[in-house]
C-alpha positions as CSV (number, residue, x, y, z in Angstrom):
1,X,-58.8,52.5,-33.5
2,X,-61.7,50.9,-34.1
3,X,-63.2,47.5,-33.2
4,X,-62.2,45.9,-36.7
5,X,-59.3,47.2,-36.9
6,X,-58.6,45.5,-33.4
7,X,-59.7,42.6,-34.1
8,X,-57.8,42.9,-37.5
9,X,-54.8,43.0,-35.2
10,X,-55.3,40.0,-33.0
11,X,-56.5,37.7,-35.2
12,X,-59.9,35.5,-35.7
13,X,-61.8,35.8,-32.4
14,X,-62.6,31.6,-33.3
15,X,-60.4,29.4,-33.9
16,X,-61.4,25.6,-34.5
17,X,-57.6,24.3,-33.0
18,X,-58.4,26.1,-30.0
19,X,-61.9,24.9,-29.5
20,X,-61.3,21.7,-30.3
21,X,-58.2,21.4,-27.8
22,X,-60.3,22.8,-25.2
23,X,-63.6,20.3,-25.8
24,X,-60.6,17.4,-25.9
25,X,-59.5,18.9,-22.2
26,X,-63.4,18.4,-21.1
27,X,-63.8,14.6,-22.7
28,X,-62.9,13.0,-19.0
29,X,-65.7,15.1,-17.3
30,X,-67.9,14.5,-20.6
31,X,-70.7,13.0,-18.3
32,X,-70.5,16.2,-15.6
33,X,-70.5,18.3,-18.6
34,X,-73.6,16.7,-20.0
35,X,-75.3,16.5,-16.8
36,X,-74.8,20.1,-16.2
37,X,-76.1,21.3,-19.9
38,X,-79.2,19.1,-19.0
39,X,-79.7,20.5,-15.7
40,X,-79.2,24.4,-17.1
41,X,-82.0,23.4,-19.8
42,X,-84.5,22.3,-16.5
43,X,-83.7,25.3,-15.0
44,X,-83.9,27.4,-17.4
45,X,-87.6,26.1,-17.7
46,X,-88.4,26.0,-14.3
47,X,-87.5,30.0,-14.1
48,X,-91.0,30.3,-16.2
49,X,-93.0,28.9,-13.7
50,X,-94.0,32.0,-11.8
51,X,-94.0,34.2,-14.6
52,X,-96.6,31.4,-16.1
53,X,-98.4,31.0,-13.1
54,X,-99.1,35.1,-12.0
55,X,-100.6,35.1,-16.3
56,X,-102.9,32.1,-15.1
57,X,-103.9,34.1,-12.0
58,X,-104.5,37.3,-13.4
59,X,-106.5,35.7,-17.0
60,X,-108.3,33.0,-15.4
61,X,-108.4,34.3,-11.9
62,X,-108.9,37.5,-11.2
63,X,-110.5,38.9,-14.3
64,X,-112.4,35.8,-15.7
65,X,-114.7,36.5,-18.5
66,X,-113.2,39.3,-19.6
């Protein structure tokens, strides 16, 4: 059996009903949930620091004028 056929079988993988009962179960924590997106964002940023910072090193630094 494939995966279509599977899938075929259990029905849409998305359904807007569900999705939108599940956001309606968040809407008391809506400012956590916020807050947590934002911080995931500044993270996810911060994470390219040191890869920014060893390219900065090895263009400007080590091998300059090249």
């Amino acid at each position: 059996m494939s995966f279509y056929e599977e899938e075929e079988l259990i029905g849409k993988v998305y359904d807007r009903r569900i999705a939108g009962r599940l956001l309606s179960y968040l809407r008391p924590y809506r400012t956590q949930v916020v807050i947590s997106v934002l911080l995931m964002l500044v993270v996810a940023g911060l994470e390219l620091v040191p890869t920014l910072l060893v390219k900065y090193a090895i263009d400007e630094q080590i091998t300059p004028g090249r």
